[in-house]
KOLLO-800211 format. One record per residue (C-alpha): residue in one letter; chain; x, y, z. Coordinates in nm, 3 decimals, always signed. Example, Ala and Ser with C-alpha at 12.3 -4.5 7.8 and 13.67 -1.06 7.14 Angstrom:
BEGIN
<pt A; A; <+1.230; -0.450; +0.780>> <pt S; A; <+1.367; -0.106; +0.714>> 
# end
This chain:
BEGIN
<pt X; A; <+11.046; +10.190; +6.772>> <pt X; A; <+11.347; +10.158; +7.019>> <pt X; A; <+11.265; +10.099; +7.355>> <pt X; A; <+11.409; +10.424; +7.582>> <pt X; A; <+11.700; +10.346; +7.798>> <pt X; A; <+11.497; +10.498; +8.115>> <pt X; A; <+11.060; +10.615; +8.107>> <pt X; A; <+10.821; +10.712; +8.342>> <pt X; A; <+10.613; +10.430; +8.503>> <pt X; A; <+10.282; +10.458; +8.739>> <pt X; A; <+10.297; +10.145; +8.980>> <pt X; A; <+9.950; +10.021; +8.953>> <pt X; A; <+9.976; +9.691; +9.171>> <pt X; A; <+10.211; +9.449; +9.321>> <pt X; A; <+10.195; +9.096; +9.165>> <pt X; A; <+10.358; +8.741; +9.178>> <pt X; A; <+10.713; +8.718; +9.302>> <pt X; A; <+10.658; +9.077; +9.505>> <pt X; A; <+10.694; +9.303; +9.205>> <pt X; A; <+10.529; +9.608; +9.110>> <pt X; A; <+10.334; +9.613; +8.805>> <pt X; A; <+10.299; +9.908; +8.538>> <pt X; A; <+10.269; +9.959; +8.189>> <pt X; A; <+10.476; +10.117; +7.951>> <pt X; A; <+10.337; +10.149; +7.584>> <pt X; A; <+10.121; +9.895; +7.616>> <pt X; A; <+10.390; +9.626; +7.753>> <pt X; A; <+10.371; +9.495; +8.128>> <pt X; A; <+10.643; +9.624; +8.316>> <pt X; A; <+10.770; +9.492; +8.626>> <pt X; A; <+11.012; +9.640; +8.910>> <pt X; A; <+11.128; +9.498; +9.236>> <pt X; A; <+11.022; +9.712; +9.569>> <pt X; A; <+10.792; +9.868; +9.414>> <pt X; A; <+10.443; +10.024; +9.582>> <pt X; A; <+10.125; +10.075; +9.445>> <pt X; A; <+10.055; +10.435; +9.347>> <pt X; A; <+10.457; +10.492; +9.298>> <pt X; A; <+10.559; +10.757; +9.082>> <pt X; A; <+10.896; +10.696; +8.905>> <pt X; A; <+11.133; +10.687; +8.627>> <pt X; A; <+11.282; +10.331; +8.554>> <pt X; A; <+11.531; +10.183; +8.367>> <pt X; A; <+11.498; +9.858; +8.172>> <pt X; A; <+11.687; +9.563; +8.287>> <pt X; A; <+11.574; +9.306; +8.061>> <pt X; A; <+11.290; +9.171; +7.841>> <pt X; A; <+11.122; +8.883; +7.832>> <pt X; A; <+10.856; +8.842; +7.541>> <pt X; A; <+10.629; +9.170; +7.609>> <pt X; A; <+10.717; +9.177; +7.895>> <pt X; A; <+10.990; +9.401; +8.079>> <pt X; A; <+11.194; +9.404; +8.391>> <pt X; A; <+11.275; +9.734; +8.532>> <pt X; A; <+11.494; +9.891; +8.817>> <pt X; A; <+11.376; +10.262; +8.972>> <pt X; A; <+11.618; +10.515; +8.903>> <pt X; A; <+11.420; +10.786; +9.076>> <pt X; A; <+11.141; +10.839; +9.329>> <pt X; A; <+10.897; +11.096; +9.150>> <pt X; A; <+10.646; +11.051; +9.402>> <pt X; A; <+10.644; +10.802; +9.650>> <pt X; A; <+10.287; +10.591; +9.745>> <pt X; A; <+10.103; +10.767; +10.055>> <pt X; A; <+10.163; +10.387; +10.187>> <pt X; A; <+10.540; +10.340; +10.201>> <pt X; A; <+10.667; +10.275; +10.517>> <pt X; A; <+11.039; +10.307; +10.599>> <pt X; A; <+11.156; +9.918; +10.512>> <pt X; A; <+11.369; +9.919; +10.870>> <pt X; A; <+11.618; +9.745; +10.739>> <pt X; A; <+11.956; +9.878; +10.573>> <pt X; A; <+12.028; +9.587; +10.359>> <pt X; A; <+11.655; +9.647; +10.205>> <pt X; A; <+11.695; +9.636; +9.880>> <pt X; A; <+12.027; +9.488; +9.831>> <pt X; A; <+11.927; +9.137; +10.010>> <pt X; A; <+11.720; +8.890; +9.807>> <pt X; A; <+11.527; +8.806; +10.178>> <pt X; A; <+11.246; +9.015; +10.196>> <pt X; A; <+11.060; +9.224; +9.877>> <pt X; A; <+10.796; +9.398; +10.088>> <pt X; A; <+10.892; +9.560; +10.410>> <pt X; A; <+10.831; +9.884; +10.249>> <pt X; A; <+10.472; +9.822; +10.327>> <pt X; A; <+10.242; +9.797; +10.603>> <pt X; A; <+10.187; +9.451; +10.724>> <pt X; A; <+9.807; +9.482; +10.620>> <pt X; A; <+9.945; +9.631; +10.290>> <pt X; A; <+10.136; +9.315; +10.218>> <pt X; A; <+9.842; +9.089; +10.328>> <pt X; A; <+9.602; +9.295; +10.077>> <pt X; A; <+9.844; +9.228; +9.775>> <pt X; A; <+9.924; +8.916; +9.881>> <pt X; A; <+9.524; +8.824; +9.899>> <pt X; A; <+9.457; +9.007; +9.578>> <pt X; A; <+9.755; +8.751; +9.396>> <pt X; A; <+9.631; +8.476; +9.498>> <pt X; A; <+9.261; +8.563; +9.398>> <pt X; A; <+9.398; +8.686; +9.075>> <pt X; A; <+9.549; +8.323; +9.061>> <pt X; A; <+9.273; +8.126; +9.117>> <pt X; A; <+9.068; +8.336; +8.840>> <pt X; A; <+9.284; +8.212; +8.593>> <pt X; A; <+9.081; +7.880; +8.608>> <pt X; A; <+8.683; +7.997; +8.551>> <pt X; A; <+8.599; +7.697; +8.759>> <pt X; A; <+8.782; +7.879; +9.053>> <pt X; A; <+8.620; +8.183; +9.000>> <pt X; A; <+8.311; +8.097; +9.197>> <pt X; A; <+8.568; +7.937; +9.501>> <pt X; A; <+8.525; +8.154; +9.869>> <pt X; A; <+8.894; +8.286; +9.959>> <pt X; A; <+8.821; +8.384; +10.342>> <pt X; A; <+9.080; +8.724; +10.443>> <pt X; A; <+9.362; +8.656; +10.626>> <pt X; A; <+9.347; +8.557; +10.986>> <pt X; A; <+9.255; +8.883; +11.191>> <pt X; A; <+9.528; +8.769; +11.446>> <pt X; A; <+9.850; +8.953; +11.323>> <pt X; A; <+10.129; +8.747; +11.350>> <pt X; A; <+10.487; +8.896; +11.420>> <pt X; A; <+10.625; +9.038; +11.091>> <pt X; A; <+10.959; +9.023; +11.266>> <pt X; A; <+11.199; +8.825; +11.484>> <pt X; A; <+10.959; +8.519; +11.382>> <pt X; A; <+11.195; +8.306; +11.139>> <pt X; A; <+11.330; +8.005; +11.357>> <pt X; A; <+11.509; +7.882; +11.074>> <pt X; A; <+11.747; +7.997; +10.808>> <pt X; A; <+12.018; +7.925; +10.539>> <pt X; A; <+12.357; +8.141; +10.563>> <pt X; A; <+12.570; +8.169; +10.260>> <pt X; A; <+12.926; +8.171; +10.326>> <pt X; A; <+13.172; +8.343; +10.127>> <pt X; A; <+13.559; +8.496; +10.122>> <pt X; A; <+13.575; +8.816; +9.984>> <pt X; A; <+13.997; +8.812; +9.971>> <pt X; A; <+14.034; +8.838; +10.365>> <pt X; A; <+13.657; +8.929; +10.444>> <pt X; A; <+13.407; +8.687; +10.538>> <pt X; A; <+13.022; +8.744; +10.448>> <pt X; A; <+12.755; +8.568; +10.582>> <pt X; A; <+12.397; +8.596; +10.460>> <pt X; A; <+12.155; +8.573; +10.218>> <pt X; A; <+12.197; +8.604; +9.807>> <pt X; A; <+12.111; +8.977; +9.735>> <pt X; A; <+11.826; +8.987; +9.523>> <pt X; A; <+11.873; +8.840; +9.110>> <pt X; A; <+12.218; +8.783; +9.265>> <pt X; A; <+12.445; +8.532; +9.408>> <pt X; A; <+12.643; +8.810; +9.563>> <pt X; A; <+12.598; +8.802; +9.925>> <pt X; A; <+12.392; +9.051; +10.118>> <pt X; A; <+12.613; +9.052; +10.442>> <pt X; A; <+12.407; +8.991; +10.774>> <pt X; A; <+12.722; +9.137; +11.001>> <pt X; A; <+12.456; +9.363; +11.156>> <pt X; A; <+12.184; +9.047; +11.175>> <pt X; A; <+11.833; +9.044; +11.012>> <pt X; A; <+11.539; +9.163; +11.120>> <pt X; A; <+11.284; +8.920; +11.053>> <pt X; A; <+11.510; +8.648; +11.220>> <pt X; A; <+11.468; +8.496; +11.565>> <pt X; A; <+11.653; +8.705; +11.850>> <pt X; A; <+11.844; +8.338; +11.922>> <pt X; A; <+11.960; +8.318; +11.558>> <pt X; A; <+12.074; +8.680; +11.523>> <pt X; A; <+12.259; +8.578; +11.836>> <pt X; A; <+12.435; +8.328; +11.725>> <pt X; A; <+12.588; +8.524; +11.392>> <pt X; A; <+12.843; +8.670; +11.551>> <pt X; A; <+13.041; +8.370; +11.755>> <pt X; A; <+13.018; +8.190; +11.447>> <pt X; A; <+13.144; +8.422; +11.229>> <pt X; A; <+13.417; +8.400; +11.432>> <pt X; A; <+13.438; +8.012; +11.494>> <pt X; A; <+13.441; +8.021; +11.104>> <pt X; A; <+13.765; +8.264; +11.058>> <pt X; A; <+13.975; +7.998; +11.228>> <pt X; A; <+13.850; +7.669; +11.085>> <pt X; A; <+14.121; +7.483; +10.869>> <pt X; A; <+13.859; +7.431; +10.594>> <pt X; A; <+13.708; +7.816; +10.643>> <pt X; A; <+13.711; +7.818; +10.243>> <pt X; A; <+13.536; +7.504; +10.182>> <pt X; A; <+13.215; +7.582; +10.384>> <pt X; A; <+12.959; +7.747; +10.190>> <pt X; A; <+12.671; +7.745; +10.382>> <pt X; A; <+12.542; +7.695; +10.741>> <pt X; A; <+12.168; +7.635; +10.789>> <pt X; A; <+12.021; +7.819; +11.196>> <pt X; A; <+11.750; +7.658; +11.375>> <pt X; A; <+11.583; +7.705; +11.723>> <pt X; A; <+11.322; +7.546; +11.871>> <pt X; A; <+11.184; +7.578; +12.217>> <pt X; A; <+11.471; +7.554; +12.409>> <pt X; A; <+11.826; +7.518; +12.224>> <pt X; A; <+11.917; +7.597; +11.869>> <pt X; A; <+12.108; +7.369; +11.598>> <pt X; A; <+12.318; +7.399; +11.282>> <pt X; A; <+12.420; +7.244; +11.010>> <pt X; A; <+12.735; +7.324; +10.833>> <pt X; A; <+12.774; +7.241; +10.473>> <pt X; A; <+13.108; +7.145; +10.376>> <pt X; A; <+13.314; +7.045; +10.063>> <pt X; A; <+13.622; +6.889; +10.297>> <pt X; A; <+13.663; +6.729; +10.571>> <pt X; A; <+13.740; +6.884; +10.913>> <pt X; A; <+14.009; +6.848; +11.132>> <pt X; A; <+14.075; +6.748; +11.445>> <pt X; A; <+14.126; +7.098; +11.602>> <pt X; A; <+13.819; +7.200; +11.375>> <pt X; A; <+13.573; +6.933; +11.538>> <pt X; A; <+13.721; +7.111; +11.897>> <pt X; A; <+13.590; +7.433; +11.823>> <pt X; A; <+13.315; +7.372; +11.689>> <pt X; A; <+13.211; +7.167; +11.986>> <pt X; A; <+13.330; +7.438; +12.196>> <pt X; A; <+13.152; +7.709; +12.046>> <pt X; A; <+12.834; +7.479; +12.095>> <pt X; A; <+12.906; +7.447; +12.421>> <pt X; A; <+12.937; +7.822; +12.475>> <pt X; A; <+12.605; +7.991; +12.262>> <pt X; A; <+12.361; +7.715; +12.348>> <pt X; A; <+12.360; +7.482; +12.009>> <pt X; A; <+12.227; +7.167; +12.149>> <pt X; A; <+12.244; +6.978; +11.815>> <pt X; A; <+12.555; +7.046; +11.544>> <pt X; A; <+12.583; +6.841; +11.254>> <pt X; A; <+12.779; +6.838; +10.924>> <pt X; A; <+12.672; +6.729; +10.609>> <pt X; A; <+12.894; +6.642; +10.267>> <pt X; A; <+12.637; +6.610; +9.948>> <pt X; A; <+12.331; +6.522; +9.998>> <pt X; A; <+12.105; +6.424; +10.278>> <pt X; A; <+12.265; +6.071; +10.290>> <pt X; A; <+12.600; +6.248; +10.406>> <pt X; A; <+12.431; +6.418; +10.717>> <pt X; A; <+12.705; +6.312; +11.045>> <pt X; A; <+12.635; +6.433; +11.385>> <pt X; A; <+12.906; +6.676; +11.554>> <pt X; A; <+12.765; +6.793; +11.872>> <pt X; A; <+12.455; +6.640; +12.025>> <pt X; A; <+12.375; +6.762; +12.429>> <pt X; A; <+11.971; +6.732; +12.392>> <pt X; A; <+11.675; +6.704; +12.156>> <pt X; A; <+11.542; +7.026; +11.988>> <pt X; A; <+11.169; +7.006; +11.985>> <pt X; A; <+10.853; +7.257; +11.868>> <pt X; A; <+10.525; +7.221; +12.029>> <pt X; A; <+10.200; +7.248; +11.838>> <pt X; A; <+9.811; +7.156; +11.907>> <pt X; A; <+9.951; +7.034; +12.290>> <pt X; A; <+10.218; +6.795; +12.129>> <pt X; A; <+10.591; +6.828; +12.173>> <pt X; A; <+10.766; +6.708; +11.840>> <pt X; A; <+11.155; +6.644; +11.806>> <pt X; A; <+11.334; +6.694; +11.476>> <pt X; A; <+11.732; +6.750; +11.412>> <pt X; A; <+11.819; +7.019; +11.228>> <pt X; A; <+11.820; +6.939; +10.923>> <pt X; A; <+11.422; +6.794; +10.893>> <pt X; A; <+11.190; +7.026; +10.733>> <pt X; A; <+11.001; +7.271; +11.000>> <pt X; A; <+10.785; +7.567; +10.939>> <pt X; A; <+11.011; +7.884; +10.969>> <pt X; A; <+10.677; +8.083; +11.154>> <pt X; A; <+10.613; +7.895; +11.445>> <pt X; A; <+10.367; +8.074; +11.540>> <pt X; A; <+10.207; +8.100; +11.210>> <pt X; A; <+10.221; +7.710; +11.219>> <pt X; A; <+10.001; +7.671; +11.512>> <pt X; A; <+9.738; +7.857; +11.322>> <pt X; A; <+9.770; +7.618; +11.047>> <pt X; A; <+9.741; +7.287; +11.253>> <pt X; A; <+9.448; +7.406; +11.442>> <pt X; A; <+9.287; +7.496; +11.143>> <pt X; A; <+9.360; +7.130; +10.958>> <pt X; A; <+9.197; +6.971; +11.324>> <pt X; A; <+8.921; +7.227; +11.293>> <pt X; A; <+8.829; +7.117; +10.972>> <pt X; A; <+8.922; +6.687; +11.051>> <pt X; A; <+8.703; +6.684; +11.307>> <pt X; A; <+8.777; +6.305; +11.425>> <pt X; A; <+8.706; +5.971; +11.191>> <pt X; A; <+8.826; +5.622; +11.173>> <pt X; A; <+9.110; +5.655; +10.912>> <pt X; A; <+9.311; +5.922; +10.827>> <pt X; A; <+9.603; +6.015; +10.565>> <pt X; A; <+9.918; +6.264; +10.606>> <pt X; A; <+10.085; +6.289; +10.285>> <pt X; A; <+10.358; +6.423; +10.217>> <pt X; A; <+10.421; +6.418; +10.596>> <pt X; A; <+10.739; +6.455; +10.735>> <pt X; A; <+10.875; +6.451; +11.068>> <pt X; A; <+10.444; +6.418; +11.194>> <pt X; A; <+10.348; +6.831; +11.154>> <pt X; A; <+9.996; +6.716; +11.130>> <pt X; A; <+10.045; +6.336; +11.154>> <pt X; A; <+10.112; +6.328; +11.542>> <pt X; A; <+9.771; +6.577; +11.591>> <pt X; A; <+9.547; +6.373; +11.373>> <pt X; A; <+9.661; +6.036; +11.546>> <pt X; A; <+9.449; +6.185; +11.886>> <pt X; A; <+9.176; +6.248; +11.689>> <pt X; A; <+9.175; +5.934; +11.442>> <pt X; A; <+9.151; +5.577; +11.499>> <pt X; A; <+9.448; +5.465; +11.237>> <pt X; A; <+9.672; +5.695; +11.065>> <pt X; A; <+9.865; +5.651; +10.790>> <pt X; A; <+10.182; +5.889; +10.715>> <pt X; A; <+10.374; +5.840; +10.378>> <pt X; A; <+10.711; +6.050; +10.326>> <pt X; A; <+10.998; +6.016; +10.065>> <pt X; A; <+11.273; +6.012; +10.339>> <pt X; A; <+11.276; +5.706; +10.568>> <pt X; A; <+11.541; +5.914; +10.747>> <pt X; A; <+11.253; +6.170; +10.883>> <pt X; A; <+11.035; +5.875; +10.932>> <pt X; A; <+11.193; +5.776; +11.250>> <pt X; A; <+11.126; +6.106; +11.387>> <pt X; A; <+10.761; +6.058; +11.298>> <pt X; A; <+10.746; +5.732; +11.441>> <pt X; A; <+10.930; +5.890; +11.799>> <pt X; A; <+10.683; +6.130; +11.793>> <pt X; A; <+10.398; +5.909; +11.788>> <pt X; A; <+10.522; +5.711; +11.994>> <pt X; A; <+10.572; +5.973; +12.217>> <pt X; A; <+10.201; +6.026; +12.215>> <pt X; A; <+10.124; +5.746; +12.291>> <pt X; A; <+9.978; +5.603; +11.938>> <pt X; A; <+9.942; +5.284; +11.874>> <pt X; A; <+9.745; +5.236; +11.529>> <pt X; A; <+9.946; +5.420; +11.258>> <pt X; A; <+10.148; +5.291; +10.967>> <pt X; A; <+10.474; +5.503; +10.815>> <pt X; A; <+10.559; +5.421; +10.463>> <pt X; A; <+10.880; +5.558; +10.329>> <pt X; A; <+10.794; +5.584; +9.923>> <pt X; A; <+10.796; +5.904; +9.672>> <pt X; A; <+10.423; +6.028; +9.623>> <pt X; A; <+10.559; +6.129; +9.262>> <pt X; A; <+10.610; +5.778; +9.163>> <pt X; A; <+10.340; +5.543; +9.019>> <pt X; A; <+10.497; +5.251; +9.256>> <pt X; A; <+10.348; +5.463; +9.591>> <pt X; A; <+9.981; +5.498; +9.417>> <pt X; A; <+9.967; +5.164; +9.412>> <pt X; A; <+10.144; +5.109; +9.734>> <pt X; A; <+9.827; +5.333; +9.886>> <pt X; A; <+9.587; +5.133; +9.701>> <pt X; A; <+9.646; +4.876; +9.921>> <pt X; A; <+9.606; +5.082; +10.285>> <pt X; A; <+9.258; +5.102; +10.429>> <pt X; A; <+9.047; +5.367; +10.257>> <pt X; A; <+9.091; +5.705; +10.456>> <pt X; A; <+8.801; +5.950; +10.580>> <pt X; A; <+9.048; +6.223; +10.567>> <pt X; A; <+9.330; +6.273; +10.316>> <pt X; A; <+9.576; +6.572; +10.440>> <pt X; A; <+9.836; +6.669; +10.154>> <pt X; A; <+10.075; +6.903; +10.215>> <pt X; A; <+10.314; +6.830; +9.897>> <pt X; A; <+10.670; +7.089; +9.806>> <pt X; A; <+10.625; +7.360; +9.586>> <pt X; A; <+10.592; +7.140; +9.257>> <pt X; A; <+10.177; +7.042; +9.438>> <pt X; A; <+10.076; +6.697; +9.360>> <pt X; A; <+9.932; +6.666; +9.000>> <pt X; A; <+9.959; +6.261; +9.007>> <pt X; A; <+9.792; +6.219; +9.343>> <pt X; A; <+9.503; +6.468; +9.312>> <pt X; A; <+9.458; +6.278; +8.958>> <pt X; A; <+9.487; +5.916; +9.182>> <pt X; A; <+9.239; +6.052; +9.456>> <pt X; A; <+8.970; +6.119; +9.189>> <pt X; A; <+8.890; +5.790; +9.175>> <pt X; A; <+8.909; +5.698; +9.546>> <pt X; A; <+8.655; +5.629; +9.769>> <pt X; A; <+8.721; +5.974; +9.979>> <pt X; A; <+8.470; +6.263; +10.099>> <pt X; A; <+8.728; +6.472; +10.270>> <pt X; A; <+9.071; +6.630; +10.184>> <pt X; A; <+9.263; +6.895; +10.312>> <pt X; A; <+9.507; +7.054; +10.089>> <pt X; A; <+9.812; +7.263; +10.204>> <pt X; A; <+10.013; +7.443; +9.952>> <pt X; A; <+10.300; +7.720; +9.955>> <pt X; A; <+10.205; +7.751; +9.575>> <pt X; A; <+9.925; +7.872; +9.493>> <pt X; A; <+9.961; +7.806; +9.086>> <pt X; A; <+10.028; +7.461; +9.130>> <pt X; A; <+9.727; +7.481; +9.418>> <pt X; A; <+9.493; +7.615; +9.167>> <pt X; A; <+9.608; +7.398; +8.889>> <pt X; A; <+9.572; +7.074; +9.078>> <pt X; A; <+9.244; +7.238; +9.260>> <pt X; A; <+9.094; +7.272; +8.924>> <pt X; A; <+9.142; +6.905; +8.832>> <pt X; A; <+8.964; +6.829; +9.176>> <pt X; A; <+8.666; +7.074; +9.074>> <pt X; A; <+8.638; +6.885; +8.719>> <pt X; A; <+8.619; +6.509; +8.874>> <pt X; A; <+8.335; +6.633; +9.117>> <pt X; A; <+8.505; +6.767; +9.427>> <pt X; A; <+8.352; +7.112; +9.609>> <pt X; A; <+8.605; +7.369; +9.729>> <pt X; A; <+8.438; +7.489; +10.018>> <pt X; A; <+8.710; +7.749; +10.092>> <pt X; A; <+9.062; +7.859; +10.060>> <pt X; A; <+9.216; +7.997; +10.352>> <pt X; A; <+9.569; +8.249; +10.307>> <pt X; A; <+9.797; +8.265; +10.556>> <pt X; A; <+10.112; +8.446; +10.603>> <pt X; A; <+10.389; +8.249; +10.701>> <pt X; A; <+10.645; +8.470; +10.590>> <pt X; A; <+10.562; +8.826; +10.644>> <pt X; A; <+10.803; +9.094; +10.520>> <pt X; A; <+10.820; +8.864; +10.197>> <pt X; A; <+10.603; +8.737; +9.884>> <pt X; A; <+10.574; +8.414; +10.009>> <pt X; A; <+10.177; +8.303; +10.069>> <pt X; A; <+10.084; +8.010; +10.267>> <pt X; A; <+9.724; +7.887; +10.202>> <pt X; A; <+9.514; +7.560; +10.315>> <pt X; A; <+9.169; +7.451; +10.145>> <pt X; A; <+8.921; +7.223; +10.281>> <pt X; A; <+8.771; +7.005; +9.954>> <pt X; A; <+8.426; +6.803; +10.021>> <pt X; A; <+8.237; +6.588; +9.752>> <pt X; A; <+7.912; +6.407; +9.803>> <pt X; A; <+7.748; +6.101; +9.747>> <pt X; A; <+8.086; +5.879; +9.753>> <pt X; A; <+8.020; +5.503; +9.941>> 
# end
């Protein structure tokens, strides 16, 4: 039987990605902005295997929980896919998800998964960083995110909601500062950043600039307050400083740490002082302990008050010297920074030869860290805290610890990116008996 063009669909819960979830003769169906409890009549967009993708075409009744989104571009911009929820809403969907995740492995079943944190952290204004698409509609310039299963641009001429005040401050001038560059058309991206005092930018660019371009774009430094402006051609390796005037820095756990703009730094700074003083919580103090996956010293520079020796490994020896300032800064003196990719067999064996850790912190991309939870298993550790913006690759590599021995004594959510279906988490892992 042919699929209908449009059918009724009850929402019954949101799901990975954001989506809703309902069922339509007997097939999962899925649809973007979606609440549970919504009434409505869909159309299909695509299929994939049994299941479907749908878009609403109308509201038949709308969940008692909707909230207005407060945002116009809702909808249309690929940013956010829950701000037509309550901030506890998301948080309760976002906690069942990742339960629901963890289940798939029955060795995880058993595994405590505390709530989220009862502070409520800002659900907007609180993104310090961000990546602008830049495009030329004929004469028109648009600036902003993709629009969502797009790479149309959801234009940000009114600014965002969820970013920082000093960001959505800054969207105008350069919108402007863009219109009369010579290479306006070869620019298709500029990534925002603000830390405690000052913000920076990095401007993406398939040509080089001029003269006269290099003059405004100091000048409109100058003029909004961007203490660090740099350009970058390819890859990290092409990264050339425009503008410099002072050193943007973040402070967490009592440390100030400097980065440039474009090192790695959690968007939620707020959100990331919850995380670091619940890694120390859980560290405690030791002789020896490991930050992989570490990058400009997030938890490295913490841990080195409370450790004797600490050992920070990171693919980029570029964000390595940042590390090493900010130790430095500190006033450490035992640590070791090895520049090597934690993917390759060549770093395992690079560790093998570091003294053995009390405390192994891994906080590895999106992909998690299948070869060094595997490596770990037969080390001589007790102690390993695990942070993960993934939670399948968390569970799969937390499953893998569960099999070789390890305890999972408890997974803790966090929400670093409210207004979205992003989900945060850190676990503390403990195993006995290990000389």
């Amino acid at each position: 039987m042919t699929e209908p063009v449009s059918f009724p669909l009850h929402i019954e819960k949101i799901v990975a990605q954001g989506v809703g979830l309902g069922f339509h003769q007997g097939k999962a169906v899925f649809v973007p902005f979606a609440a549970p409890g919504d009434q409505m009549i869909v159309a299909l967009t695509r299929q994939q295997g049994n299941c479907s993708f749908a878009r609403c075409l109308e509201m038949v009744q709308a969940a008692p929980e909707r909230i207005d989104p407060g945002c116009a571009l809702y909808g249309t911009c690929g940013g956010c896919q829950l701000r037509h929820l309550s901030l506890p809403q998301q948080q309760q969907s976002k906690w069942a998800v990742l339960r629901e995740t963890l289940d798939r492995f029955p060795i995880l079943r058993s595994v405590p998964l505390a709530p989220f944190p009862a502070e409520m952290m800002a659900a907007d204004g609180y993104r310090s960083r961000a990546g602008c698409k830049v495009r030329w509609l004929g004469a028109k310039l648009l600036m902003g995110f993709f629009q969502s299963g797009s790479h149309k641009i959801a234009d940000l001429a009114a600014g965002c909601p969820v970013l920082d005040e000093r960001l959505n401050g800054l969207l105008l001038p350069l919108r402007a500062v863009i219109s009369q560059l010579s290479v306006r058309d070869r620019l298709p991206q500029v990534d925002l950043v603000c830390g405690v005092q000052g913000s920076g930018m990095v401007l993406h660019l398939l040509a080089s600039l001029s003269a006269a371009d290099q003059r405004l774009l100091r000048q409109f430094a100058q003029e909004q307050g961007v203490v660090q402006l740099w350009q970058q051609s390819g890859r990290k390796q092409g990264l050339q400083p425009l503008y410099q005037s002072e050193a943007l820095f973040y402070e967490v756990a009592g440390f100030r740490l400097q980065f440039e703009p474009a090192d790695f730094i959690q968007a939620h700074q707020a959100g990331n002082r919850f995380l670091v003083q619940q890694v120390l919580a859980w560290a405690g103090q030791g002789e020896v302990a490991w930050d992989l996956f570490c990058g400009m010293g997030n938890f490295t520079v913490p841990l080195a008050s409370r450790f004797r020796h600490v050992l920070g490994v990171e693919g980029y020896e570029a964000v390595l010297r940042r590390t090493r300032s900010n130790l430095q800064a500190m006033g450490a003196t035992s640590f070791r920074l090895l520049a090597c990719d934690l993917f390759q067999e060549s770093a395992l064996q690079r560790l093998q030869q570091e003294p053995p850790a009390d405390l192994v912190v891994l906080d590895p991309p999106r992909e998690g860290a299948l070869a060094v939870v595997k490596w770990l298993l037969g080390q001589p550790l007790r102690r390993l805290i695990y942070i993960s913006c993934n939670p399948a690759t968390f569970a799969r590599d937390a499953s893998i610890l569960l099999h070789g021995g390890w305890l999972l004594q408890t997974v803790q959510p966090l929400d670093l990116f409210p207004q979205t279906a992003h989900l945060e988490l850190v676990a503390l892992f403990e195993r006995q008996g290990v000389n």
